[in-house]
C-alpha positions in Angstrom: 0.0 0.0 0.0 0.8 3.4 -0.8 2.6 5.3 2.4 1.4 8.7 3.6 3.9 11.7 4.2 3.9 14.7 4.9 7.2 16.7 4.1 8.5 13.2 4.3 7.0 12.0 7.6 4.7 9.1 7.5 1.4 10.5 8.8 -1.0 8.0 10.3 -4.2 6.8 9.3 -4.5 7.0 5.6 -7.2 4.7 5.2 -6.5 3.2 1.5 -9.4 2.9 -1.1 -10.9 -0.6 -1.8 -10.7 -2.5 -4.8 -14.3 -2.2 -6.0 -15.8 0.1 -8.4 -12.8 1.6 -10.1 -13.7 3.5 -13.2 -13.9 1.6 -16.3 -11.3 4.6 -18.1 -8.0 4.0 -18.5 -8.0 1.7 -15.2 -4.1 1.7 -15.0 -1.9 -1.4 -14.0 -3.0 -4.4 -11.8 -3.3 -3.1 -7.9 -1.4 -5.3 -5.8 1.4 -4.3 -8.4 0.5 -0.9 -8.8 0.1 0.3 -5.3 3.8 -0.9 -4.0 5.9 1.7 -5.0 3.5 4.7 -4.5 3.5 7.0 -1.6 1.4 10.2 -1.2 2.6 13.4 -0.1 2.0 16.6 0.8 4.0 19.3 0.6 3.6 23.1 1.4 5.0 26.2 1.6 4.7 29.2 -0.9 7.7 27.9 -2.7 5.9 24.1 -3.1 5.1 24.5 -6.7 8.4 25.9 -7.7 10.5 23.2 -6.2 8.5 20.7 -7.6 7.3 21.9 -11.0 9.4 19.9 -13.0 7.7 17.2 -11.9 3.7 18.8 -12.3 4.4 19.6 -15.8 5.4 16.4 -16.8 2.4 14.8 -15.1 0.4 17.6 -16.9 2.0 16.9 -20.6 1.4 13.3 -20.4 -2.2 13.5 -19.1 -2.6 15.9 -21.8 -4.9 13.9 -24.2 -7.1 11.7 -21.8 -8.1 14.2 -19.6 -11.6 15.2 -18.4 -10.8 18.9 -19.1 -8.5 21.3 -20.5 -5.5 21.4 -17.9 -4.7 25.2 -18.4 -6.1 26.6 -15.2 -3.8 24.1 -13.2 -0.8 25.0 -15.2 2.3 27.0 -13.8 1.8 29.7 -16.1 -1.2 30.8 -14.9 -0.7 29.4 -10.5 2.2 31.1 -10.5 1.0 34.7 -11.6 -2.2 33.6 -9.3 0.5 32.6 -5.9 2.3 36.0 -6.3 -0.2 38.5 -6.8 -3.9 36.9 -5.3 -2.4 34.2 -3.3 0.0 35.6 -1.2 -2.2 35.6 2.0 -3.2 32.4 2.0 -1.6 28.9 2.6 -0.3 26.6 -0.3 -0.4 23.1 -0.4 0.5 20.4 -3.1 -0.8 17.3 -3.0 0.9 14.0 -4.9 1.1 10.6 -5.7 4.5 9.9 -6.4 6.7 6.7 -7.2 9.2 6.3 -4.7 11.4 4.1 -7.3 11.2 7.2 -10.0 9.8 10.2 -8.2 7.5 10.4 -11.1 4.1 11.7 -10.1 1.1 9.6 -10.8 -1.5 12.2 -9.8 -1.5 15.8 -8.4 -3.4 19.0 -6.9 -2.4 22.3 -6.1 -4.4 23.4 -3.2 -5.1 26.5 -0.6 -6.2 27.2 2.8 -8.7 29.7 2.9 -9.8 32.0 5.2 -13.5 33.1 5.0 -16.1 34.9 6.9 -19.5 33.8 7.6 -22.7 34.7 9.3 -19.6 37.0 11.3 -17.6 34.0 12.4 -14.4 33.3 10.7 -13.3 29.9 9.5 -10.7 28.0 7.5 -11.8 26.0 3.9 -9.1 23.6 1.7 -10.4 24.8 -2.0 -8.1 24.2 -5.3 -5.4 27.2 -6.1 -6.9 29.5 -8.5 -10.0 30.2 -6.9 -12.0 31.9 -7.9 -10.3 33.3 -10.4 -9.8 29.3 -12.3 -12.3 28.3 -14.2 -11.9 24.4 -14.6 -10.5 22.2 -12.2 -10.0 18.6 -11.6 -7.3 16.0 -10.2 -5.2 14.7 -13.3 -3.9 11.8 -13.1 -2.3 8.9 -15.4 -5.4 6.2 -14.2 -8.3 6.1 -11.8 -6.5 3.8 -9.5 -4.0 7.0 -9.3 -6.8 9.3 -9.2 -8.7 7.6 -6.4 -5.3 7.2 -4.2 -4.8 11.0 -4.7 -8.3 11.9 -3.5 -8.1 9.5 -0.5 -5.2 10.2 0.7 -6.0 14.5 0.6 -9.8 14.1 2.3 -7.8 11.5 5.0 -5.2 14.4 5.6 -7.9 17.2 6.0 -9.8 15.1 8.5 -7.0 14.0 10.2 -4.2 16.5 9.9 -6.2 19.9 9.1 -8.5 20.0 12.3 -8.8 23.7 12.2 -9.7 23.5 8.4 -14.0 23.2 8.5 -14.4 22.4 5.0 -13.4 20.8 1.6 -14.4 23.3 -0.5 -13.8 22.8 -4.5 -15.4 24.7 -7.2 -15.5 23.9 -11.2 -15.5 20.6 -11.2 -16.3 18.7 -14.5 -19.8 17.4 -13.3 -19.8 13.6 -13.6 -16.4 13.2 -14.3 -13.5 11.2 -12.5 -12.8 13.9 -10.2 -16.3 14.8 -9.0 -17.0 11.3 -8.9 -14.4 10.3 -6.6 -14.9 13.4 -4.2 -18.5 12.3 -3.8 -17.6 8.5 -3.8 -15.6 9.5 -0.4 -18.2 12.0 1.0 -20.6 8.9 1.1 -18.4 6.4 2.9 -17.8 8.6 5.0 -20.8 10.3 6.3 -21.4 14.0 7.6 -22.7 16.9 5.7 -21.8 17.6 2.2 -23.4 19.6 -1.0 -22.7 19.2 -4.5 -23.8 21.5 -6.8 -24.0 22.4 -9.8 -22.4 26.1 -10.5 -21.8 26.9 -14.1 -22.1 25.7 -17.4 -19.2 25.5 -20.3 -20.7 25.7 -24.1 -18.0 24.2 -26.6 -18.2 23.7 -30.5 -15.8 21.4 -31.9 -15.1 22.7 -35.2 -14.6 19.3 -37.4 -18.8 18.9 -36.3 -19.6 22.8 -37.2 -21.0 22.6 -40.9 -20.3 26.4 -41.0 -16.5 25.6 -40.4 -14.9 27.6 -43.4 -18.0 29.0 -44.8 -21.1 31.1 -43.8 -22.5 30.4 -40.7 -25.8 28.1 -41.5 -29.6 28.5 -40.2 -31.5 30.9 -38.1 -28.0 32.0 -36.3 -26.3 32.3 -39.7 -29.4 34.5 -41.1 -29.0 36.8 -37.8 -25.3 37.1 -38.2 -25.4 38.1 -41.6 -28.3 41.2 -40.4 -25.6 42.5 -38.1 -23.1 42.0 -40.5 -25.2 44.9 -42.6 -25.5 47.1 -39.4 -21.6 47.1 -38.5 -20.9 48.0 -42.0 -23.4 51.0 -42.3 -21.8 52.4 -39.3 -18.1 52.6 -40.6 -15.3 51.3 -42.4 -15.4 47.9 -40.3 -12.2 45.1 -39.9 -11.3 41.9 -37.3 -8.5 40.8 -36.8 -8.1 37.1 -34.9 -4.2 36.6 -33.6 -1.3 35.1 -31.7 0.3 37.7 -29.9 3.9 37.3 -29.4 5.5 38.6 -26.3 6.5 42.0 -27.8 3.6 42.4 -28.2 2.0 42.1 -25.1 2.1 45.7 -23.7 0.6 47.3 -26.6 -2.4 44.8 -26.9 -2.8 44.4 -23.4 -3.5 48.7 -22.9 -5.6 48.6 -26.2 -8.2 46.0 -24.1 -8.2 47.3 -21.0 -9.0 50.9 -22.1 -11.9 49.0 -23.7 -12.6 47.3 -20.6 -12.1 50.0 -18.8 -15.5 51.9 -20.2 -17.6 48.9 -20.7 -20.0 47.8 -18.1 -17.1 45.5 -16.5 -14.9 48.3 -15.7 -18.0 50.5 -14.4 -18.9 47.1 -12.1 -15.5 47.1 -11.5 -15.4 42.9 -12.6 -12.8 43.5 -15.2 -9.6 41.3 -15.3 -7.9 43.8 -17.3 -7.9 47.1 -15.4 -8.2 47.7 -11.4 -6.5 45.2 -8.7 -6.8 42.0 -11.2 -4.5 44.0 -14.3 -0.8 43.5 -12.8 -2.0 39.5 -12.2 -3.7 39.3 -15.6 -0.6 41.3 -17.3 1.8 38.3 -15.8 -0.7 35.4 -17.6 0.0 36.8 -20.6 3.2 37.2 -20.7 3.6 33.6 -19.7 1.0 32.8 -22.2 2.5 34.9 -25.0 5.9 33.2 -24.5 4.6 29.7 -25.1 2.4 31.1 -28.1 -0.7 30.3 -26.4 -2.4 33.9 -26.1 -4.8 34.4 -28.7 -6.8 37.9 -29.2 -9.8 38.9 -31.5 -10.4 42.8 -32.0 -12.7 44.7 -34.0 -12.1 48.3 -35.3 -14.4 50.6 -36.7 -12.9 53.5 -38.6 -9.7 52.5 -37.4 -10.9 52.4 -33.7 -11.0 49.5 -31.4 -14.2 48.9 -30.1 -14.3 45.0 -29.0 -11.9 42.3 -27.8 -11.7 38.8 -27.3 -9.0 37.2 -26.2 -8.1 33.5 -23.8 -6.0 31.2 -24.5 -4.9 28.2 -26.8 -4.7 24.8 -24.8 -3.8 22.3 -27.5 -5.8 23.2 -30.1 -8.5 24.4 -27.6 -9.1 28.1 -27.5 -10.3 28.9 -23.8 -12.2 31.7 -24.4 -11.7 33.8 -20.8 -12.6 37.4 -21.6 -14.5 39.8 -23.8 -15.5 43.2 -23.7 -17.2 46.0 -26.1 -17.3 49.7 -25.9 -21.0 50.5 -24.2 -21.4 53.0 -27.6 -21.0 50.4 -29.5 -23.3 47.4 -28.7 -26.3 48.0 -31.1 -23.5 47.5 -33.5 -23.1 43.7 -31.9 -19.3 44.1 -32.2 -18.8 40.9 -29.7 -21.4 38.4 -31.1 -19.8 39.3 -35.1 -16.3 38.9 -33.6 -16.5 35.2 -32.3 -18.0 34.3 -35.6 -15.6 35.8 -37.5 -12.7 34.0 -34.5 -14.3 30.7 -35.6 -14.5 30.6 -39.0 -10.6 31.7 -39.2 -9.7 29.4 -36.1 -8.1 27.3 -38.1 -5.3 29.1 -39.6 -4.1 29.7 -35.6 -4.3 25.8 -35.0 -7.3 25.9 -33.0 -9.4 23.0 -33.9 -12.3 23.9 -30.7 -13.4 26.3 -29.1 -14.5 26.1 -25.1 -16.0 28.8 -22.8 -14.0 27.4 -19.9 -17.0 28.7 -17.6 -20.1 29.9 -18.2 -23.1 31.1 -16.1 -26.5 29.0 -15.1 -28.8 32.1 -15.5 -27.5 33.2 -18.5 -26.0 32.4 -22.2 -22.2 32.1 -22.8 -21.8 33.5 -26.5 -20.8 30.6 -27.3 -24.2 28.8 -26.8 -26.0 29.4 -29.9 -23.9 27.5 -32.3 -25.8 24.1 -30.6 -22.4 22.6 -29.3 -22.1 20.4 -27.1 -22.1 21.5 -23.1 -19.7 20.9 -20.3 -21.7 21.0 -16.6 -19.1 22.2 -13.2 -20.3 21.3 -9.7 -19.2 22.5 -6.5 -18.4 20.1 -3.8 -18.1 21.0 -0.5 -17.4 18.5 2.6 -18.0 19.7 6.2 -16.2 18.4 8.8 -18.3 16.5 11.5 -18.0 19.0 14.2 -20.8 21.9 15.7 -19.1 24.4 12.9 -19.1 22.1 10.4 -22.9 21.4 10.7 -23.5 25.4 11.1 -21.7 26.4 8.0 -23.7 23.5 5.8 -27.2 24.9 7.5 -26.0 28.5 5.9 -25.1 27.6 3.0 -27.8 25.5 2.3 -29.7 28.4 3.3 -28.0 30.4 1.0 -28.8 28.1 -2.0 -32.1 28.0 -1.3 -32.6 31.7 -0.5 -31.0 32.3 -4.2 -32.7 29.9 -6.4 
């Protein structure tokens, strides 16, 4: 059986998962076999995912093609930005399955310890790193034998290990998928209070199924498209432009948008990701993501004027689409809607062969929604620990829930 360590001290009681019910995808190498040179650790400190980055990408790049959800959000290039500017208060953790014959890493998660205030008392929560700025996340892992170990062995060290931690709180998970699966295969065993729920909703269009691919947009949506198409151009000399910015670029792109952002309603709400508090953390992603040729931006000019963007990132062939914006004189002119259209029917010439929201809202559309793709669910799941606290904090935010829907 796998041993438990934490900065390489065995901790007790890791209680390891049984041998029934192990999902049916990519089940990974006979158990007995299997578990013998695997050990789980945790390690922490601010510097956790430095020291052992090497080790995370590689897990990362070889999970790459089987895994339940584009990996970008757990990624260095975008944690690292996250850690230094909107992490720095809080506690970092890194959970692993490693083998103790290789020190290759079977299965991983970067975590936090939050602090959070409720109903006026204060109390700690273990979420993923990133939130709630990440808009995916997940456990990757090589199997679901892996996968399961991983998730064990974390829950076991926040019950046992974590005392002053009240909950197990992880947002964006695929719903359905391995991950969520194995979180709520645990909170059943193992009793207590626990919600899962679902949060958001991802739109995607593969682009090898999109008969408009190349061409004119077809049907009702193409018809519409083509109306505001009219509109745009009786207002002005009108171009899009759909590119991969390269990191000389950045500066100059990256003021064009958030002067953009900056008047639109996002600015005014003061949501944006590009101006205020979020810019100097937002201005680092790029940068990373403009080194590795991953940043991707749309824009729209009128009269030789900006007036919309577009811009996320491009995830092997995936373009994560993470933020948009439109100046407010200009939306009767549908700048936004024409510029995704025009993003996927020229995709292809950047590589990108889908196109994914990354996170959308319930009570609302994504942009992406009309062209009929198909639709990626995230849950929440939150674990209380089995304590007076524990019980309080579920009765509020089950109160919560219910006092929103």
């Amino acid at each position: 059986m796998p041993e438990t360590a934490h900065h390489n001290r065995k901790a007790a009681g890791f209680i390891a998962p049984d041998r029934l019910n192990w999902e049916t995808m990519n089940p990974g190498p006979p158990l007995s076999s299997y578990f013998m040179s695997l050990q789980f650790v945790i390690f922490d400190g601010p510097d956790a995912l430095k020291e052992h980055g090497v080790h995370w990408d590689r897990l990362l790049t070889e999970v790459a093609a089987v895994t339940e959800a584009p990996t970008f959000f757990l990624d260095r290039s975008w944690l690292e930005p996250w850690l230094s500017f909107k992490g720095k208060e809080q506690s970092f953790l890194f959970a692993a399955l490693r083998n103790t014959e290789t020190s290759e890493w079977h299965a991983g998660m970067p975590l936090c310890i939050l602090e959070t205030h409720s109903g006026g008392s204060k109390t700690r929560q273990l979420s993923a790193a990133g939130f709630p700025d990440s808009d995916c996340v997940f456990v990757p892992a090589l199997n679901n034998q892996a996968r399961r170990t991983l998730i064990h062995g974390l829950l076991e060290h926040w019950r046992q290990n974590l005392k002053k931690v009240v909950a197990f709180d992880i947002r964006e998970l695929p719903k359905d998928g391995p991950s969520d699966k194995l979180f709520h295969e645990w909170a059943i065993a193992h009793g207590g209070a626990m919600i899962f729920q679902t949060v958001s909703r991802s739109p995607r269009l593969v682009l090898a199924d999109f008969p408009g691919a190349g061409e004119q947009t077809p049907g009702k949506l193409g018809r519409n498209l083509r109306r505001r198409q009219r509109i745009l151009a009786e207002a002005g000399q009108a171009e899009m432009k759909f590119q991969v910015i390269d990191s000389g670029e950045v500066d100059s792109f990256f003021q064009i948008c958030r002067e953009i952002e900056a008047q639109s309603w996002k600015g005014e709400d003061e949501v944006g990701v590009l101006c205020g508090a979020d810019g100097e953390f937002t201005h680092e992603v790029w940068a990373n993501l403009a080194a590795a040729g991953q940043l991707a931006i749309g824009l729209v000019t009128l009269d030789g004027a900006t007036i919309a963007y577009h811009w996320g990132m491009i995830w092997h062939g995936v373009f994560l689409s993470y933020n948009l914006a439109q100046l407010p004189e200009a939306q009767k002119l549908s700048p936004g809607t024409l510029l995704l259209d025009y993003m996927i029917h020229n995709a292809s010439e950047l590589g990108i062969s889908e196109f994914d929201a990354s996170r959308g809202g319930l009570d609302h559309d994504h942009i992406l929604a009309p062209y009929k793709g198909p639709v990626r669910f995230h849950r929440r799941a939150v674990i209380f620990r089995k304590s007076v606290l524990g019980r309080l904090m579920d009765w509020r935010l089950r109160r919560f829930i219910a006092e929103r829907d």
